[in-house]
C-alpha positions as CSV (number, residue, x, y, z in Angstrom):
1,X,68.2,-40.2,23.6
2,X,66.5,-36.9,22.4
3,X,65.7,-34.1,25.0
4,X,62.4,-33.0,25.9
5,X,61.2,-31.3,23.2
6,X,57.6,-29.2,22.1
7,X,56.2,-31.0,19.0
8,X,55.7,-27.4,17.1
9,X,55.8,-29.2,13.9
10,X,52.8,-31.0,14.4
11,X,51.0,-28.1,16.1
12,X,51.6,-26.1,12.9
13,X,50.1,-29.0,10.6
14,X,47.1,-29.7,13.3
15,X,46.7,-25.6,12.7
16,X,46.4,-25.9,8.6
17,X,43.9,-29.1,8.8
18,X,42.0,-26.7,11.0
19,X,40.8,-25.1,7.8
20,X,39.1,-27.1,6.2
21,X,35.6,-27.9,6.7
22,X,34.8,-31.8,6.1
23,X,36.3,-33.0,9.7
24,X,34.4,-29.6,10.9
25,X,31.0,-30.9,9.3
26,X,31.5,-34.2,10.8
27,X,32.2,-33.3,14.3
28,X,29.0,-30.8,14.3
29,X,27.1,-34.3,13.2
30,X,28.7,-36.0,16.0
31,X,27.9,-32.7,18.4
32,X,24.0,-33.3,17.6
33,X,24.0,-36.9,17.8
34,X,26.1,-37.4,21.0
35,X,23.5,-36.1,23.6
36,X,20.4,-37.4,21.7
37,X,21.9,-40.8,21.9
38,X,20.3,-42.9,24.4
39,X,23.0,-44.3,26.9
40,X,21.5,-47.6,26.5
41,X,22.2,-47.3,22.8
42,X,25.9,-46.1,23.1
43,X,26.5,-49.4,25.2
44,X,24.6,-51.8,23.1
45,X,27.6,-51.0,20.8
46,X,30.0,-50.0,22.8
47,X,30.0,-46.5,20.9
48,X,31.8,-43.6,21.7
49,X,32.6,-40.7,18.7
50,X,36.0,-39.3,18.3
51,X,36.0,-35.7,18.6
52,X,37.6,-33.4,15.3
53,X,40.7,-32.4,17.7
54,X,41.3,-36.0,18.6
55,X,40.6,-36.9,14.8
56,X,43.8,-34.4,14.0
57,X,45.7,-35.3,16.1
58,X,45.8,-39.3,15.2
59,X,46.0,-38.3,11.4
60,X,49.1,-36.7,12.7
61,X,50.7,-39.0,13.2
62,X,50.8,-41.0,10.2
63,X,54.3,-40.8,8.2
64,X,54.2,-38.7,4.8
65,X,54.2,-41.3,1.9
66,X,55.0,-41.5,-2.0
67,X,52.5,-44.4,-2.9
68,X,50.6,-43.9,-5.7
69,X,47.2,-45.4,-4.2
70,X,45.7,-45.6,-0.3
71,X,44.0,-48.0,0.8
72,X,42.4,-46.7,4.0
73,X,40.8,-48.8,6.8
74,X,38.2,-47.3,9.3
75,X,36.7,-50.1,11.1
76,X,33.7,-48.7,13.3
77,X,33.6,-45.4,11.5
78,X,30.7,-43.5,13.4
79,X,29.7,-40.5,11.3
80,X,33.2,-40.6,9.2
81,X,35.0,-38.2,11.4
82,X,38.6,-40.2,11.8
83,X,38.2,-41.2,7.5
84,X,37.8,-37.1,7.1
85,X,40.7,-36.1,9.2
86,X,42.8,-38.1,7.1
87,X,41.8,-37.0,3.8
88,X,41.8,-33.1,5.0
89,X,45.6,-34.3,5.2
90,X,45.6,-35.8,2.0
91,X,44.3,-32.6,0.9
92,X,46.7,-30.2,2.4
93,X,49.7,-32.1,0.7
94,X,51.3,-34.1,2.8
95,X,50.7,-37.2,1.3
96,X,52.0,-38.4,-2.1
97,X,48.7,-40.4,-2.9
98,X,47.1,-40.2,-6.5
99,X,44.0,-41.6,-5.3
100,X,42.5,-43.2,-1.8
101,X,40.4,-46.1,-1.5
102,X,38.4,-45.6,1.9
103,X,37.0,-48.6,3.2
104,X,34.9,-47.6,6.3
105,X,32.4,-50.2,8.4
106,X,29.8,-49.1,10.7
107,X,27.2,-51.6,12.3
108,X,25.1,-48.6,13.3
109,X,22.3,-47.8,10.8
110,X,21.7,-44.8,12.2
111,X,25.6,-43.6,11.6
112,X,25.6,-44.9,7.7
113,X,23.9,-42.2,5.9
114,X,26.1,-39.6,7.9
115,X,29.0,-41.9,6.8
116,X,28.7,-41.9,3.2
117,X,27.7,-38.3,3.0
118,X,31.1,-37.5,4.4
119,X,32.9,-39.8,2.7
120,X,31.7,-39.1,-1.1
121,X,32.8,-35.3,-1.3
122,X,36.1,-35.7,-1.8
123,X,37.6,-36.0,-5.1
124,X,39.8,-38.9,-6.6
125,X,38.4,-41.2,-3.1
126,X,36.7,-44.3,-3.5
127,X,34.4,-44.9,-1.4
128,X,33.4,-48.3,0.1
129,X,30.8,-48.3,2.7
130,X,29.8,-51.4,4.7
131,X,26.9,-51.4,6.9
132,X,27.6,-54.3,9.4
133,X,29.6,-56.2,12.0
134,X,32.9,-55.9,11.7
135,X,34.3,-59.1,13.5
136,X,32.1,-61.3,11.4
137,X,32.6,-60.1,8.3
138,X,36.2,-60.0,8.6
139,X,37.0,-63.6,10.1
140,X,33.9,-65.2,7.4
141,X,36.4,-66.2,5.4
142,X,39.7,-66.2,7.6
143,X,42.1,-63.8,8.8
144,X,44.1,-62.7,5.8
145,X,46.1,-59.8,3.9
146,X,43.4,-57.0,2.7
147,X,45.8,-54.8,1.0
148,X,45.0,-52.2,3.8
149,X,48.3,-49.4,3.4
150,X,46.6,-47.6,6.6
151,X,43.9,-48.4,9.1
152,X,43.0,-45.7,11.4
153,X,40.5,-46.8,14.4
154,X,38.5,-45.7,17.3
155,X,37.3,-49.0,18.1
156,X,34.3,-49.7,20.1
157,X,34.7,-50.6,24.0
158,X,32.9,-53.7,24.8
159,X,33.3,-56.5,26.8
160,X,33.0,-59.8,24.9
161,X,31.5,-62.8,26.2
162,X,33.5,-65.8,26.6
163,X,31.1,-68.4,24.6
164,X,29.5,-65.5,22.3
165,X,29.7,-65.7,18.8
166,X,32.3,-63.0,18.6
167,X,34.9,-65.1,21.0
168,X,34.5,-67.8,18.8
169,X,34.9,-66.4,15.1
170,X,37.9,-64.5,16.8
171,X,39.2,-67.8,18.0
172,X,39.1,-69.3,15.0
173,X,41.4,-67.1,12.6
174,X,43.8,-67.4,16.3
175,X,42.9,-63.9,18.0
176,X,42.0,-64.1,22.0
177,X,40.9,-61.5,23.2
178,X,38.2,-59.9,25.6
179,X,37.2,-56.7,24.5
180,X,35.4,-55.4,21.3
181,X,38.6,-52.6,21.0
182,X,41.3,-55.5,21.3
183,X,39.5,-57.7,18.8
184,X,39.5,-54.4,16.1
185,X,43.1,-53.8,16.4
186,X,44.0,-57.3,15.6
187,X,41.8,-57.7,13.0
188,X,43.2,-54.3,11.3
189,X,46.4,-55.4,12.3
190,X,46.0,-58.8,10.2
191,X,44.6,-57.2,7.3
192,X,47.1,-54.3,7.0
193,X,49.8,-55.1,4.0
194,X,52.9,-55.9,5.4
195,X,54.7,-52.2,6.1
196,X,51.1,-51.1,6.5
197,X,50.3,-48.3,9.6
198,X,47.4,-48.6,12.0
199,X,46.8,-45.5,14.0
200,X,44.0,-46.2,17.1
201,X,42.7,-44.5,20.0
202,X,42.0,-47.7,22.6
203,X,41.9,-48.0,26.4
204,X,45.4,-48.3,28.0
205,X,43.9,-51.5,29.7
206,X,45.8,-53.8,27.5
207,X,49.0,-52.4,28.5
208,X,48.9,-55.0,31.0
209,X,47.2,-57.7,33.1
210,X,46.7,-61.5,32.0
211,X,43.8,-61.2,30.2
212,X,45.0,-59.3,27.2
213,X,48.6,-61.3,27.6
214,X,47.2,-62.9,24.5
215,X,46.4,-59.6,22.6
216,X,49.7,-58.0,23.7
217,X,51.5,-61.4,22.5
218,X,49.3,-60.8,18.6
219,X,50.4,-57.9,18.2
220,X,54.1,-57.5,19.3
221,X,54.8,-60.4,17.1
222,X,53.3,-58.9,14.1
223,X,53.7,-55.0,14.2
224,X,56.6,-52.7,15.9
225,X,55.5,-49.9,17.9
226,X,55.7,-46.6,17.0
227,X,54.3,-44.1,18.4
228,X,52.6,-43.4,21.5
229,X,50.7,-41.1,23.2
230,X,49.0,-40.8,26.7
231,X,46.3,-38.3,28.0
232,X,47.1,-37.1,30.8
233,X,43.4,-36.8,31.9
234,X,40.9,-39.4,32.4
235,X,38.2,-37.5,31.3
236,X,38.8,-35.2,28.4
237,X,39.6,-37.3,25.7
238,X,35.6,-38.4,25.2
239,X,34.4,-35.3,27.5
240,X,31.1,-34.7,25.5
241,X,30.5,-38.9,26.2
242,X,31.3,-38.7,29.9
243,X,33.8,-41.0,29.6
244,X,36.1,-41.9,32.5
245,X,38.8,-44.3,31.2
246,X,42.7,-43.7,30.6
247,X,43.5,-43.6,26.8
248,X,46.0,-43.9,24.6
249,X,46.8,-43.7,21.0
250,X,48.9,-45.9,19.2
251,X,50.9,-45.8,16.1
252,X,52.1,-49.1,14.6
253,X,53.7,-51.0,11.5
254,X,52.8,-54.0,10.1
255,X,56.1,-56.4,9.9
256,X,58.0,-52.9,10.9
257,X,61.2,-53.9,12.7
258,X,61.0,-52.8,16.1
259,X,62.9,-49.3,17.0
260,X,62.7,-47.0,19.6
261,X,59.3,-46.0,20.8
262,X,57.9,-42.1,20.7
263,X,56.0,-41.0,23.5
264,X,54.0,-38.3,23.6
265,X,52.0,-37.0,26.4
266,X,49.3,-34.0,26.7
267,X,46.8,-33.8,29.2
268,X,43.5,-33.3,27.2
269,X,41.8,-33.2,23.5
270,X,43.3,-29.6,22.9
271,X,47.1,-30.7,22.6
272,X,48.2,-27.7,24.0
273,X,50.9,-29.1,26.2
274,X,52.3,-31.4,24.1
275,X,55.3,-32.8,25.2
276,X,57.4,-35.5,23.2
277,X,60.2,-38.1,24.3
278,X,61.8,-41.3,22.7
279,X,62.4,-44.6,24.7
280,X,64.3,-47.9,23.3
281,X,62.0,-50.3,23.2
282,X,63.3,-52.1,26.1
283,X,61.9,-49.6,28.5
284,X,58.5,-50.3,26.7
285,X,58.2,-53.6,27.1
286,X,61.3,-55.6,29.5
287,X,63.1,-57.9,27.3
288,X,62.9,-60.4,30.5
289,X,59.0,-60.0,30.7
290,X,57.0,-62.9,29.9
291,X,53.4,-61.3,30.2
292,X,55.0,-58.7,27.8
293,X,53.4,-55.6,30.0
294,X,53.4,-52.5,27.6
295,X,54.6,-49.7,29.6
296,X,54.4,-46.0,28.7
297,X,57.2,-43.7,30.5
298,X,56.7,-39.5,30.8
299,X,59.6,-38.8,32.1
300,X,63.3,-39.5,30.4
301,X,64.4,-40.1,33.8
302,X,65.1,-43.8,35.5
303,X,63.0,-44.9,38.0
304,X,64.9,-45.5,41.5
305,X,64.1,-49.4,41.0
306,X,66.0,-49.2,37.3
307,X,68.8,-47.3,39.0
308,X,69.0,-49.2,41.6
309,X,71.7,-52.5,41.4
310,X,70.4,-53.7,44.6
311,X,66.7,-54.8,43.0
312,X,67.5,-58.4,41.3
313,X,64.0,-59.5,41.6
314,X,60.6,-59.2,40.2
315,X,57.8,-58.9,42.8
316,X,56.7,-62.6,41.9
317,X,60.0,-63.8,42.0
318,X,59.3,-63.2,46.5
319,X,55.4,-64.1,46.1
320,X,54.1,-60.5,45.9
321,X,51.3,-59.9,44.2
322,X,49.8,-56.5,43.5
323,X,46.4,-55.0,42.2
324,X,43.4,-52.9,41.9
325,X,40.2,-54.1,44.5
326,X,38.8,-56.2,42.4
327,X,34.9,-55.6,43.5
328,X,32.8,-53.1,41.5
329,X,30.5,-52.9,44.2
330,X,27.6,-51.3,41.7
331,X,27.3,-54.6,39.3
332,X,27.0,-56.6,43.0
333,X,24.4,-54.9,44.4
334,X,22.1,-57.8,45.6
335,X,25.1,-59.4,47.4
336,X,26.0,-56.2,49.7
337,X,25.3,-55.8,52.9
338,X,25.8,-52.6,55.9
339,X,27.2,-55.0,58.8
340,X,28.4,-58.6,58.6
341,X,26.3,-61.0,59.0
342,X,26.0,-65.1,58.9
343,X,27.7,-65.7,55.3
344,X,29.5,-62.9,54.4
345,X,33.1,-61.7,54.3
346,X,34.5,-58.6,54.9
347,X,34.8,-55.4,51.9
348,X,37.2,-53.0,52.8
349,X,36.8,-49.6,51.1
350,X,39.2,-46.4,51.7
351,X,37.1,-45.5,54.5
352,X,37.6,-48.3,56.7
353,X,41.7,-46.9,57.0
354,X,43.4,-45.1,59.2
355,X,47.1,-43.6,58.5
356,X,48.0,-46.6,61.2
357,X,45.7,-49.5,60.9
358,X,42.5,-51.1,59.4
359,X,38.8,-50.5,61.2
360,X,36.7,-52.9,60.5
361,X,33.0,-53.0,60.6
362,X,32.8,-49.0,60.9
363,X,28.7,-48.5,61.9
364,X,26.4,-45.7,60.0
365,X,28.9,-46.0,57.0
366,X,27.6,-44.6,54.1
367,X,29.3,-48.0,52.3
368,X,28.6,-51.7,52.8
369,X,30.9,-53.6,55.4
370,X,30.6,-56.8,53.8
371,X,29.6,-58.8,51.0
372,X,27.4,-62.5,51.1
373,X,29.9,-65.1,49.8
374,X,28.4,-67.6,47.3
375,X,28.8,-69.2,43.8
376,X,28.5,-65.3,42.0
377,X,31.0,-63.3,44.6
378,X,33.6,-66.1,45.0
379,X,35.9,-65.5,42.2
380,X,36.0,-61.4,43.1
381,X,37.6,-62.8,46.7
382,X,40.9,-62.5,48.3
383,X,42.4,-65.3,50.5
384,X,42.5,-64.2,54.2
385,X,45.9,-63.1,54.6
386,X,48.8,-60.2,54.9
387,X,47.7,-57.4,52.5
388,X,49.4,-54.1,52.4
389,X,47.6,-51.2,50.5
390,X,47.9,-47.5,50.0
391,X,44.8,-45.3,48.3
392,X,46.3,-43.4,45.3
393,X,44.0,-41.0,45.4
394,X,45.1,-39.7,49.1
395,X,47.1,-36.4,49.2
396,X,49.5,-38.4,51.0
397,X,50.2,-40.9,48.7
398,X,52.9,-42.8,50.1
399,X,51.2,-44.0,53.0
400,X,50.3,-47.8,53.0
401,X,47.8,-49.5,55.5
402,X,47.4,-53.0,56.0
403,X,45.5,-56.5,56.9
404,X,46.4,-59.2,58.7
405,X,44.4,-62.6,58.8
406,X,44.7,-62.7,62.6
407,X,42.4,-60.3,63.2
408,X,39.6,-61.5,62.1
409,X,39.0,-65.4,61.6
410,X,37.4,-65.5,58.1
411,X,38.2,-67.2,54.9
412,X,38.4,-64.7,52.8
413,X,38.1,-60.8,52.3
414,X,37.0,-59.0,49.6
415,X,38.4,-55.5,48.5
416,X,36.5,-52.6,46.3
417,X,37.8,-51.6,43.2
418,X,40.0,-48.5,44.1
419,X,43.8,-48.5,43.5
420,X,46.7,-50.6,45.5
421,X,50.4,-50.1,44.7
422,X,53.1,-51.0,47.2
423,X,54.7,-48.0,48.2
């Protein structure tokens, strides 16, 4: 297993790319667009822009190649941004290409004519710009082989309706997913010719959790894993967007044969601190894991559960069960209310705890004590029972508070979305 090491090499190549001016011209497009966008409008589809040092960065990380012709997927292009970055790269050298053949799709019509400018100035590229939807134009005719040698991706985060039309065209060329970014990454994934690389920046949501067991299980039987990295920060990745969400990027092969992973960690957009590691894959994903739960060390040391000989049992193997509160108390307004009352359960938020015990209602809280329980809140419910939690976000972190169904005589209780781990 390597050391720790600084990744200088790519800090010198992100330096020369800084040179030229296409990704530059397209990030100052995506600079004035960004906050005359209506939010309304970036959520309608799901769009978020990738900034140029971000854009680097991920065209980084493809491998040098000797292949005569590219053929270069960006599936929700935007204004071209991740398509330049890898054709400034193409430029500098690095690549072996003769000519590229740059597929980009964008269902934005306000993005296209920003697309195509971008994409037409470069010499010996082909350009092919397609102004639509992406899932439905690439399941119309079945999932199959596009010749694709690379794909690079920002996809767009969106959740996807379980009878919409998307679900249903992505269920029939055998892709299950839940989310708009999912979806694009298998799709780019099945398209890619086999040995082909797909390079996305995606929500580390899929990592793990049932309902993108089916994603996880598409793509680990169908591309190796490469390469990835993890921002450190929440909320400098998409900083001019506001965004909030932990990212990663991912580097993978089509019908690569799986190795051991890189992992690279920084904290924001500027790569500054850019640290590297290598993990066999089996401390990616546990050869004994049935939901397949992608996991993404920093450090190169062993956890004290890996260490330790005494731990011969998965938390479901006793009947624990562990996760985040599942209520988002903002899309279940109409169901809150300040103090219990006939019909309702309790919600517990990090201000009804103490470092010893749970106090519950609290009066004049700034937060909802409970929640009405009917048809809409039922599934976001917890059986009354013994729950032990701890609030990640406390200075103190390994301090753990706790529920018990004795005190108070209620079905159920309903928790807001705010970290648990067993400490």
């Amino acid at each position: 297993m390597e050391d720790v090491k600084s990744t200088l090499a790519s800090s010198c190549h992100v330096k020369r790319i800084s040179m030229l001016q296409k990704l530059d011209v397209a990030d100052s497009v995506r600079r004035e667009l960004s906050p005359r966008t209506a939010r309304k409008h970036k959520a309608e589809f799901g769009q978020f822009m990738t900034p140029s040092g971000v854009a680097r960065f991920m065209a980084s990380l493809f491998p040098p190649s000797t292949m005569k012709t590219c053929r270069l997927l960006d599936a929700g292009a935007g204004v071209g941004a991740l398509s330049c970055a890898f054709l400034d790269r193409w430029l500098v050298g690095e690549f072996g290409f003769e000519s590229v053949e740059a597929t980009a799709y964008e269902i934005d019509k306000k993005l296209c004519g920003h697309l195509a400018k971008h994409l037409t100035g470069y010499r010996r590229v082909t350009p092919r710009i397609i102004e639509g939807d992406y899932i439905e134009l690439a399941t119309a005719e079945g999932l199959q082989y596009r010749g694709y040698t690379h794909a690079i991706l920002n996809p767009p985060y969106k959740k996807i309706n379980s009878q919409s039309a998307h679900r249903q065209a992505l269920r029939a060329v055998g892709i299950e997913t839940v989310n708009l970014y999912s979806a694009f990454v298998a799709l780019a994934v099945g398209e890619v010719a086999p040995g082909g690389q797909i390079v996305a920046i995606i929500p580390r949501s899929f990592c793990n959790g049932p309902y993108y067991r089916p994603f996880r299980n598409f793509i680990l039987e169908r591309a190796a894993i490469r390469h990835i990295h993890l921002f450190e920060s929440r909320s400098k990745a998409f900083r001019d967007d506001d965004v909030l969400q932990e990212n990663i990027i991912i580097r993978l092969e089509r019908g690569g044969r799986q190795e051991a992973v890189t992992v690279t960690t920084s904290t924001d957009d500027s790569f500054f601190d850019l640290v590297t590691y290598e993990h066999p894959f089996d401390q990616i994903v546990y050869p004994d894991d049935s939901e397949r739960f992608i996991h993404v060390p920093t450090t190169l040391e062993k956890s004290a559960i890996e260490l330790s000989s005494a731990v011969q049992c998965s938390l479901a193997d006793i009947g624990v069960k562990v996760s985040t509160g599942p209520i988002v108390d903002f899309r279940l307004k109409a169901h809150l209310r300040s103090m219990p009352e006939e019909g309702t359960v309790p919600l517990i938020y990090p201000s009804h705890l103490s470092m010893s015990s749970t106090v519950w209602p609290v009066e004049g809280l700034k937060k909802p004590n409970a929640i009405m329980r009917n048809d809409e809140t039922e599934k976001w419910l917890y059986p009354n029972g013994f729950i032990v939690w701890c609030v990640v976000s406390r200075r103190r972190r390994k301090s753990a508070e706790w529920w018990q169904a004795s005190l108070i005589l209620l079905p159920s209780v309903s928790i807001q979305c705010w970290d648990l781990k067993i400490t």
